[in-house]
C-alpha positions in Angstrom: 0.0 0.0 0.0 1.2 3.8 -1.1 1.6 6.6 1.5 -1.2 8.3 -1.2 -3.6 5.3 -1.2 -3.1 5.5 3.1 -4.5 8.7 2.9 -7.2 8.2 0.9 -8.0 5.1 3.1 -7.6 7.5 6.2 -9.7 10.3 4.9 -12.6 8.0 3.4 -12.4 6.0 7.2 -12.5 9.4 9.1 -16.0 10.8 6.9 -18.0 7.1 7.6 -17.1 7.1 11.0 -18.7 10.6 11.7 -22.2 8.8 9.7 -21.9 5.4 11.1 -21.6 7.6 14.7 -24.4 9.7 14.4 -26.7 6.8 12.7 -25.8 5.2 16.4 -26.0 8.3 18.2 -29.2 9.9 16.8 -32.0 7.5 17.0 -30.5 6.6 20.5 -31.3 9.9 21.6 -34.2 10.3 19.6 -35.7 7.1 21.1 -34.8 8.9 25.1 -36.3 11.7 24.2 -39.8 10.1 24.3 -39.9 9.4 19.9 -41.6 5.9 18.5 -39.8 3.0 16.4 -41.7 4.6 13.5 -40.0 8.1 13.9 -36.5 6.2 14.9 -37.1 4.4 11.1 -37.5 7.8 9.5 -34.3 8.9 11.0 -32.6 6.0 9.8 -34.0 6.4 6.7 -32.6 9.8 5.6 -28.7 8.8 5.8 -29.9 6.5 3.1 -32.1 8.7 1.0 -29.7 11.8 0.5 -27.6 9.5 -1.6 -30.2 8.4 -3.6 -30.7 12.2 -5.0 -27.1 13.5 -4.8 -25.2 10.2 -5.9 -25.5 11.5 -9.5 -24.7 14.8 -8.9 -22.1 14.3 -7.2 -20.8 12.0 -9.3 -20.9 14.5 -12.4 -19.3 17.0 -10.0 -15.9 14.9 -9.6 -16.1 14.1 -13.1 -15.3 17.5 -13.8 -13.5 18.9 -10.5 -11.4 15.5 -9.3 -10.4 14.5 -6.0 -10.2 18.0 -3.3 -13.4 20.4 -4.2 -15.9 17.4 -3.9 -14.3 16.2 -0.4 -14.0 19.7 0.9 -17.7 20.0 0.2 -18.2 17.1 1.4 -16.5 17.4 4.4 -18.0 20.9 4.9 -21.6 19.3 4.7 -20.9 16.9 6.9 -19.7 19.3 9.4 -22.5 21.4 9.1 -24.6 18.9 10.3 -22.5 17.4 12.6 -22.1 20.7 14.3 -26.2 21.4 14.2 -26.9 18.5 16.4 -24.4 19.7 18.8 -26.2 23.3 19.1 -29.4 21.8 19.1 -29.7 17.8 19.6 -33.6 18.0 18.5 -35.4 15.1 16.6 -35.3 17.7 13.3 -32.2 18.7 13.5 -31.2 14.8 13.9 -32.6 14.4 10.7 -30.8 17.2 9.0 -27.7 15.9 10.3 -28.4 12.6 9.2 -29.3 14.0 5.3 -26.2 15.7 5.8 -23.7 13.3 6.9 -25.2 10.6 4.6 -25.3 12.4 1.8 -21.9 13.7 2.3 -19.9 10.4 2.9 -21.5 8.7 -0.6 -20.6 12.3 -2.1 -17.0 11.5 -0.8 -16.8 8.2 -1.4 -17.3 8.4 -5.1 -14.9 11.3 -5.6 -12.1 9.3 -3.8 -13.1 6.0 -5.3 -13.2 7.5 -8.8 -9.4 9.6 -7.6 -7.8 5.7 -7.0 -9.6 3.9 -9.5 -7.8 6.5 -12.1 -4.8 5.8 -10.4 -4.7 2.1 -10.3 -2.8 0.8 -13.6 -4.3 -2.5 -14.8 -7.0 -5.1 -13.9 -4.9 -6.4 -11.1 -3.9 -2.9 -9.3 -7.6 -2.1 -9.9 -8.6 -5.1 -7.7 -5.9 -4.2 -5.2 -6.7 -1.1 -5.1 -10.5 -1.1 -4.0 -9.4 -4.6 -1.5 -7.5 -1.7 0.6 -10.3 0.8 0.0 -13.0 -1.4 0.9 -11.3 -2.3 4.3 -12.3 1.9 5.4 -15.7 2.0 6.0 -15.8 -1.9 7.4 -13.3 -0.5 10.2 -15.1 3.1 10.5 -18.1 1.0 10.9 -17.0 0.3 14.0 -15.0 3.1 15.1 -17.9 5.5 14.9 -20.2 3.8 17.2 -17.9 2.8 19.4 -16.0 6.1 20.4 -19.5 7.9 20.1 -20.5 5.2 22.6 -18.7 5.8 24.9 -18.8 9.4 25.2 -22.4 9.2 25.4 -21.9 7.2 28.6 -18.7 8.2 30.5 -18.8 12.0 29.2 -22.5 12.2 30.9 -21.3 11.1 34.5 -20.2 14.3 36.2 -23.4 16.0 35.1 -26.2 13.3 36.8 -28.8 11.3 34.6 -30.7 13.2 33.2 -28.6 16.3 32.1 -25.6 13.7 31.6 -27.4 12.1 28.6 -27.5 15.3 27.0 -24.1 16.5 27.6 -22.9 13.3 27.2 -24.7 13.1 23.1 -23.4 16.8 22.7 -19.8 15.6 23.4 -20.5 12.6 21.3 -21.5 15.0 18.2 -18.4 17.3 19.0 -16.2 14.2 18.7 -17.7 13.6 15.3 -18.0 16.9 14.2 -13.9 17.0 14.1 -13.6 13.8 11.5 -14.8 15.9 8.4 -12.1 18.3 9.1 -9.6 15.5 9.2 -10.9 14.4 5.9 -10.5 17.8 4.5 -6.7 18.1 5.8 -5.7 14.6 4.3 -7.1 15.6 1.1 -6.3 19.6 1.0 -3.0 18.6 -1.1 -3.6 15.3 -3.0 -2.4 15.8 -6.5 -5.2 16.0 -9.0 -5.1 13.4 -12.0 -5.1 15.1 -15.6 -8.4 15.7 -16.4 -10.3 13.2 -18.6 -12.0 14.4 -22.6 -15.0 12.4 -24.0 -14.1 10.2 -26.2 -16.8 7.5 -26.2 -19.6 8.0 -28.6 -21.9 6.3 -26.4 -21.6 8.6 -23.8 -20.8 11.7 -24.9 -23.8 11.8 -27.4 -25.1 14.2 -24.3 -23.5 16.3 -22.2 -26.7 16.3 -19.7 -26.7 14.4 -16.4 -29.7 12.1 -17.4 -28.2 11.9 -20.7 -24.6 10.5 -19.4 -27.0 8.1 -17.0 -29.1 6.9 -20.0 -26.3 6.4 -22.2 -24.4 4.4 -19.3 -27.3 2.3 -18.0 -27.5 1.0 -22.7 -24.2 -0.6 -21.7 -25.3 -3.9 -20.7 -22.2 -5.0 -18.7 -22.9 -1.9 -16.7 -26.3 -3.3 -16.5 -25.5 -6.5 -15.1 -23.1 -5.4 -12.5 -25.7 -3.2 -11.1 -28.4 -6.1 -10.6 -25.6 -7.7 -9.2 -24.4 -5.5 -6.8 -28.1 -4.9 -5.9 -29.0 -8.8 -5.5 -26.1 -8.5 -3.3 -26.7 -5.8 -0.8 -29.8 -6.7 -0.8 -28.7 -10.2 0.6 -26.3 -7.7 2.9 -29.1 -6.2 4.3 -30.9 -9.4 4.6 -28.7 -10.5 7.3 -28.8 -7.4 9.3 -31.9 -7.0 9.8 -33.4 -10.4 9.7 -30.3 -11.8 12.2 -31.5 -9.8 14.8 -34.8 -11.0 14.7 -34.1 -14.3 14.4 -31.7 -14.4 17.2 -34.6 -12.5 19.3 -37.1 -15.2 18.4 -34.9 -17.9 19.3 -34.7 -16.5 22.8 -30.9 -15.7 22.1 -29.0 -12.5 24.2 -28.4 -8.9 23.0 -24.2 -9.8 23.3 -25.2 -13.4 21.2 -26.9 -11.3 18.6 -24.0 -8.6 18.2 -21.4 -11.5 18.5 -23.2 -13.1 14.9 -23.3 -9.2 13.6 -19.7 -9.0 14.7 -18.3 -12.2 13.2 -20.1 -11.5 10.2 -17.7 -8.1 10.0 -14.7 -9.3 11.0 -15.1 -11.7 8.2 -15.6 -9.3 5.8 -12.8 -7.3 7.0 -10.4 -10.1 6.6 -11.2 -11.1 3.1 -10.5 -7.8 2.3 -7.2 -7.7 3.6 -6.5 -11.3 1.7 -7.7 -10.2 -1.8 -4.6 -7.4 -2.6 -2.3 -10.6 -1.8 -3.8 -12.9 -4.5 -5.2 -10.3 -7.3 -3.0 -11.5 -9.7 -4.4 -15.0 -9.3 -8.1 -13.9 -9.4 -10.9 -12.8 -12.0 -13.6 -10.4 -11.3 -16.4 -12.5 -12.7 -15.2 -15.6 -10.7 -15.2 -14.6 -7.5 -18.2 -12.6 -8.0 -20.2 -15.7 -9.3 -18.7 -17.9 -6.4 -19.6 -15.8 -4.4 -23.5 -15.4 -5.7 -23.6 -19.0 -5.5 -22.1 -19.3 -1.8 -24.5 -16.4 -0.3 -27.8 -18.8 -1.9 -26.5 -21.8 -0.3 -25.7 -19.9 3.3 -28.9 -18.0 3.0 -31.1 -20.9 2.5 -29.1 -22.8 5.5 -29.1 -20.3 8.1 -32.7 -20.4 9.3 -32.2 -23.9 9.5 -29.7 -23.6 12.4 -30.6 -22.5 16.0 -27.3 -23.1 17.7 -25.3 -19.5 18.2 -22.2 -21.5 17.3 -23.2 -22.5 14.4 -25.0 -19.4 12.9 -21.8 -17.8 14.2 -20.0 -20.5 11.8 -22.3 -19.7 8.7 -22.4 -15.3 9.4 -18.5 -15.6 9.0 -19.0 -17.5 5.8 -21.6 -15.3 4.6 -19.0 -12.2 5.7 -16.5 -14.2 3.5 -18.5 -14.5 0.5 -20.1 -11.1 0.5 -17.3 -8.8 1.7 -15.0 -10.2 -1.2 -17.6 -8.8 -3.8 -17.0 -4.7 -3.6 -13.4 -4.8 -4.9 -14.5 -6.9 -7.3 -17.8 -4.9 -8.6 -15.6 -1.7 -8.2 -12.4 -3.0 -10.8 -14.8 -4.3 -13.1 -16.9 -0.8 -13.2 -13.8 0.9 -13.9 -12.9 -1.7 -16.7 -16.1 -1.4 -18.5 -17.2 2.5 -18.3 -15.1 5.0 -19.9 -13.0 7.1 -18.0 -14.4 10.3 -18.2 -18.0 8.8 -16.7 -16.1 6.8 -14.5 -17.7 9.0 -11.0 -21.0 8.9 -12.4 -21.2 5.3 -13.0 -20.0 5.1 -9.5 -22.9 7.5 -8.9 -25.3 5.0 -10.3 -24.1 2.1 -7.9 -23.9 4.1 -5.2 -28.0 5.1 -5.9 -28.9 1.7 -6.3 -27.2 0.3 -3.2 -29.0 3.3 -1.1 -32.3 2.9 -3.1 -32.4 -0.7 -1.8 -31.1 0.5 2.1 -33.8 2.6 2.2 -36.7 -0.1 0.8 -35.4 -3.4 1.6 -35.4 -3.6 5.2 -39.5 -2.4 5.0 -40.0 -5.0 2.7 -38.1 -7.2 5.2 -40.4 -6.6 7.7 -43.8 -7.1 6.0 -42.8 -10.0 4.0 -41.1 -11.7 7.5 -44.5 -11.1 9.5 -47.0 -12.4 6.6 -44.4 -15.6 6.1 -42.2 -16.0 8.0 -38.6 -15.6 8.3 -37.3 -18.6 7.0 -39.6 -17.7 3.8 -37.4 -14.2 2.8 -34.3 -16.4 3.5 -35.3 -18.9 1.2 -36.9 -16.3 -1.2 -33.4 -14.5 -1.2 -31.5 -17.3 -1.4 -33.7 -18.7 -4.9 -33.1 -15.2 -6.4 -29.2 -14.8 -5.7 -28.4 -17.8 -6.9 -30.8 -17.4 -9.7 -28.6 -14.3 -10.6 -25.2 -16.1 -11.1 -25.5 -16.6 -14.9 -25.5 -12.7 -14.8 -21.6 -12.9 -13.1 -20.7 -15.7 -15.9 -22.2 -13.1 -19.2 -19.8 -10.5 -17.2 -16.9 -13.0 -18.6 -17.2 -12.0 -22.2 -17.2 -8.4 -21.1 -14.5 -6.2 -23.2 -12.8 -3.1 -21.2 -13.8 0.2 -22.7 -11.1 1.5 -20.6 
């Protein structure tokens, strides 16, 4: 790994830990200041939905401006937000913050995946490349909470119970309110790549944003990676939020239930870390496919089991099997798009993976009560696997790049 890849690592970790922080942080206090699940949903909601409408912009932005204006706006946003819920930690201006910090980080994340994408030289740096990048928000996923966490709690004791909360969330917002300014300052003086002409008659037939996104969306590699990386967060979010439940109905602890979330993590963490060292060895379409084909079989196991040691066994297989597939979905975008639409064709995935964040877990919910959990597992499981032949057409696919 490069001292400028460590950077970008750094700075992309430092942004997703201030949202995964507040998405702990807010509906906690939202849910002590007297608000319903309902409410708490909404909240939750919104550091989805801002990346559904400003994924596309902000992919067209960093198109055209690079790497630093897009992550000092960014960063700026976030801040603002992050710095509202100090002033005043009121259910609106949680929301606010939360459309700000989410919409931020994906606005980020595409101008810095789009910066090392560019960077990378070949199909294998590509792959090791996005295996590094991938590894910031799994650890910032856990960072966040966990330092906002404990502010909440320890910063509140001097102050008693009741006013302690609140100091101790408006200490917890501080803290996060300073990561956007450490993305700004690791990315104040990256170089900028040389910028990028339209070449590709496809695309450049229109210089419009819905133009660029139509003539993108008629390549039908680009296509099938995006029903495939949907398929596949939506088997993400399958586990996350049907887990929970599961472990709850089976009478199973709240430390149980986190352990399974953990080990799912940690799993997908470490194949992360594994995938730079054998990139050479390794094509996009195959692990992508074996991976589609692993998550069915898992999937339709897993409500099967009721013993914590096994689910344990098959969440750090399914952590295995999915957390191998971003690197893999990001190099092959960048193979198959040309390079001066390379951010808004990350602005399309990005839109499609928050899209389904935002719907999936409803549908989730209603489809678990009318039948079952075992029934969406199952369900899931028929159309992942289903999806495969879409990895194996992905083989034939010619790089425009």
């Amino acid at each position: 790994m490069t001292a400028a890849l460590a950077r970008l690592i750094a700075a992309q970790m430092c942004l997703h830990a201030c949202m995964a922080g507040m998405r702990m942080a807010a509906p906690l206090l939202a849910l002590r200041q007297g608000y319903s699940e309902a409410a708490v949903g909404v909240l939750l909601a919104m550091f989805a939905l801002m990346q559904v409408f400003l994924a596309l912009p902000a992919g067209r932005f960093a198109d055209q401006h690079g790497l630093r204006r897009p992550a000092a706006w960014a960063a700026a946003l976030a801040l603002l937000g992050t710095a509202a819920a100090v002033v005043w930690p009121v259910f609106p201006v949680l929301c606010v913050a939360a459309l700000c910090t989410g919409g931020a980080t994906g606005a980020a994340s595409i101008a810095l995946q789009r910066h090392a994408g560019r960077a990378a030289e070949g199909a294998t740096q590509l792959k090791q490349v996005f295996s590094w990048l991938a590894i910031g928000p799994a650890l910032s996923n856990f960072v966040g909470p966990f330092a906002a966490g404990l502010l909440i709690d320890y910063a509140a004791l001097p102050a008693g119970p009741f006013a302690g909360d609140f100091t101790g969330f408006r200490v917890a917002f501080f803290m996060l309110a300073l990561l956007p300014i450490l993305t700004w300052w690791l990315t104040r003086d990256v170089a900028e790549l040389p910028p990028v002409a339209a070449q590709d008659p496809v695309a450049s037939h229109s210089t419009s944003l819905l133009g660029n996104a139509m003539g993108l969306l008629r390549q039908r590699d680009l296509r099938r990676l995006l029903v495939i990386n949907w398929l596949l967060s939506a088997c993400w979010d399958v586990h996350t939020f049907l887990v929970p439940v599961l472990g709850h109905d089976l009478g199973f602890s709240a430390s149980v239930i986190g352990s399974l979330l953990g080990a799912f993590a940690m799993a997908a963490v470490a194949v992360r870390l594994l995938l730079p060292l054998v990139a050479a060895r390794v094509r996009e379409w195959a692990v992508i496919a074996t991976a589609m084909l692993s998550t069915a079989a898992l999937l339709a196991i897993y409500p099967l089991l009721t013993a914590p040691l096994a689910m344990g066994l098959c969440s750090v297989l399914l952590g295995l099997a999915l957390g191998s597939v971003q690197p893999m979905i990001m190099s092959t975008l960048h193979q198959i798009t040309p390079e001066h639409l390379h951010g808004q064709a990350l602005g399309l995935r990005l839109m499609a993976i928050n899209a389904s964040s935002v719907l999936m877990p409803v549908l989730f919910g209603v489809a678990g009560a009318a039948v079952g959990l075992s029934a969406v597992f199952w369900a899931t499981a028929v159309v992942v696997g289903g999806g495969t032949r879409l990895a194996l057409g992905l083989r034939a696919g010619k790089s425009v790049v």
